[in-house]
N, C-alpha and C positions, 0 to 999 in steps of 0.2 A: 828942911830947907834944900838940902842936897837933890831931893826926888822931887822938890819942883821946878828946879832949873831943869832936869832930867825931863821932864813934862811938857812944860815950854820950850823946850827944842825941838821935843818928837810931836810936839804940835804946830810949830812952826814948820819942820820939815812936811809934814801932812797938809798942810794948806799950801807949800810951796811949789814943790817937787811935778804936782797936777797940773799948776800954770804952765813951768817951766818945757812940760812934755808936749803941752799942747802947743806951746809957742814955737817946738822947732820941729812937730810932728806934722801938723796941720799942713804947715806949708807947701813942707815936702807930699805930702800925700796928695792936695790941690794940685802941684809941679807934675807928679806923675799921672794924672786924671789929663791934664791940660797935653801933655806930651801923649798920650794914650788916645785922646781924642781926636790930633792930630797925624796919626799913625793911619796906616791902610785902613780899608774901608772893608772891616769887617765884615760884611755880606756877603763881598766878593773872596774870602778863605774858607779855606776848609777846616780851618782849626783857629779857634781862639784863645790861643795860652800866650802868654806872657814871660818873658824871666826879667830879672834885675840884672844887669849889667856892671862892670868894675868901678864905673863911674856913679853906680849908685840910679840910674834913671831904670823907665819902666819900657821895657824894648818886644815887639811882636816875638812871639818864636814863628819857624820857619814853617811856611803853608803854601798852599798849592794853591795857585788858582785856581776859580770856576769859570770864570772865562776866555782863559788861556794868553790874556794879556798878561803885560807883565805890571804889580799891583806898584801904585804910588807908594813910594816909600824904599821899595827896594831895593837894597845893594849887592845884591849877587841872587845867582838863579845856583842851587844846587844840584851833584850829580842825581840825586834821587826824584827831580825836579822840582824840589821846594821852594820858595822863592825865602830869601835870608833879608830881614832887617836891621842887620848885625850896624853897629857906629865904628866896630873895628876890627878891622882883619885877623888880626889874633884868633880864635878859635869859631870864625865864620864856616857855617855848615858841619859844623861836630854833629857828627851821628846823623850827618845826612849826604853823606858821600863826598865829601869835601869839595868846595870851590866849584861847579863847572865853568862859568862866566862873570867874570866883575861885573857890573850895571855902574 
């Protein structure tokens, strides 16, 4: 009797657990698609990487344009000329010559 309350738990847990991830995974994942989508216009960079942010959102990393404007989105132009999508000053343009210009 003992190992089938044991059974029904770890069955319960195994039909739950999959809802549950999907229910708070999915969203997020659609939120960073949606914010990603909304970001610079990929074409116009030289690079298409991505990092996560302290706030958990999905943010361009720093790229150069191709056509020397400066790209929608952008909040600071680095020394090394990158353009930064940073949401917070805190460690805007790390490892790419730090800050030249706020936008």
């Amino acid at each position: 009797m003992k190992h089938t309350k044991h059974l029904l738990v770890v069955i319960a847990l195994l039909l739950f657990l999959p809802v549950k991830i999907y229910a708070e995974v999915i969203p997020q994942l659609k939120s960073d698609q949606a914010q990603a989508a909304n970001g610079p216009d990929e074409n116009g960079l030289d690079s298409h990487k991505h990092y996560v942010n302290k706030d958990g959102q999905l943010v361009h990393s720093p790229a150069k344009s191709k056509s020397g404007q400066i790209p929608v989105g952008a909040s600071a132009q680095c020394g090394d000329g990158t353009y930064s999508f940073s949401q917070h000053h805190r460690g805007t343009c790390s490892h790419h010559g730090g800050v030249a210009t706020w936008l």
